[in-house]
N, C-alpha and C positions, 0 to 999 in steps of 0.2 A: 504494500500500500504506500511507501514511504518513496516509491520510484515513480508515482503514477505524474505524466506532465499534465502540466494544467494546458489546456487549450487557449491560442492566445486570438480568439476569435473577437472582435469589439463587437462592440454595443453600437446599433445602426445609429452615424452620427459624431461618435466618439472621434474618428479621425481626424475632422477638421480640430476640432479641440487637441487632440494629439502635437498637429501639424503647427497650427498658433502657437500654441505652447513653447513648441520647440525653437520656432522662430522666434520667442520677445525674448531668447537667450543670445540672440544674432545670428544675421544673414549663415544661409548655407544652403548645400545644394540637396538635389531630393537624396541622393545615396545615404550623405549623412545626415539626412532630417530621418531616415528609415533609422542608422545605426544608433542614434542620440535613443530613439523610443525603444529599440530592438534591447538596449546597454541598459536605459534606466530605469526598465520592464525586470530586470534578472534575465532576459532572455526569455519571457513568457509570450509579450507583442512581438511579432512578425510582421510587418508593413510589407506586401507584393509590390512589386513594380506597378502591375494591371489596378492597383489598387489606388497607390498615390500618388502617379502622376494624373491622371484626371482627376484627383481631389484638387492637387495644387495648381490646377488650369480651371476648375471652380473656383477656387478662393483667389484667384487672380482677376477674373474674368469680374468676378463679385468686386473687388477693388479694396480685397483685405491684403492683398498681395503684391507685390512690385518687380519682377526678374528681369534678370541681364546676364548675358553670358558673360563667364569670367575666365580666367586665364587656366588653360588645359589642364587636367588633375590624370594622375596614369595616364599620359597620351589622349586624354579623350576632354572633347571640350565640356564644361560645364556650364547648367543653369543657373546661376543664383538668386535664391526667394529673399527678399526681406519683406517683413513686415510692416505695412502701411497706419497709418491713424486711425481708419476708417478697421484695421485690424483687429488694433488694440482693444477698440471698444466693442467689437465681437466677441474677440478674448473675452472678456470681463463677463461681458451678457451670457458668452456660455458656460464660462465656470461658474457662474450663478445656478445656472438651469443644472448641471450639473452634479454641485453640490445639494442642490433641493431634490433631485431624483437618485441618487445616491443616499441622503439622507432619509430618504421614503422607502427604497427597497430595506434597509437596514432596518429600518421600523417593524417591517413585517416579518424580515427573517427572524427579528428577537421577540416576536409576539406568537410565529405559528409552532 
């Protein structure tokens, strides 16, 4: 029982919140906005490719976002995200939402 992985499946939603996050730490490209959540998960979240680059073309598109190719990382050019103003207070808005629906599931798992 002590070997069993936890599945590092999110909560429909949670990525963008993931992705924010990652970015009001500073600019970076999607490989390591994946490795920052994959690292400071224990290794539980997995972010796919198919997964967060259409997130971060959402949250661009929406104008929480800002990229610009930066100077080649391994031989390969990169995108870099940073996080916009219009971000931050997304940020905010959804670690509210959040903590209020986190707070709610915990409610019920200590009551059933």
């Amino acid at each position: 029982m002590g070997n069993e992985r936890v599945g590092g499946e999110l909560v429909q939603g949670t990525l963008d919140l993931l992705i924010l996050r990652t970015l009001a730490r500073g600019d970076n490209h999607g490989w390591g906005i994946a490795q920052h959540i994959q690292r400071i998960s224990q290794d539980v979240l997995r972010v796919e490719e198919g997964s967060l680059y259409p997130a971060l073309r959402r949250l661009e598109v929406a104008g929480h976002l800002s990229a610009e190719w930066g100077p080649p990382a391994h031989n390969r050019r990169a995108r870099f995200y940073r996080l916009s103003a219009r971000g931050r207070k997304q940020l905010e808005s959804e670690q509210r939402r959040w903590s209020a629906l986190s707070a709610a599931i915990a409610r019920v798992l200590e009551t059933a």
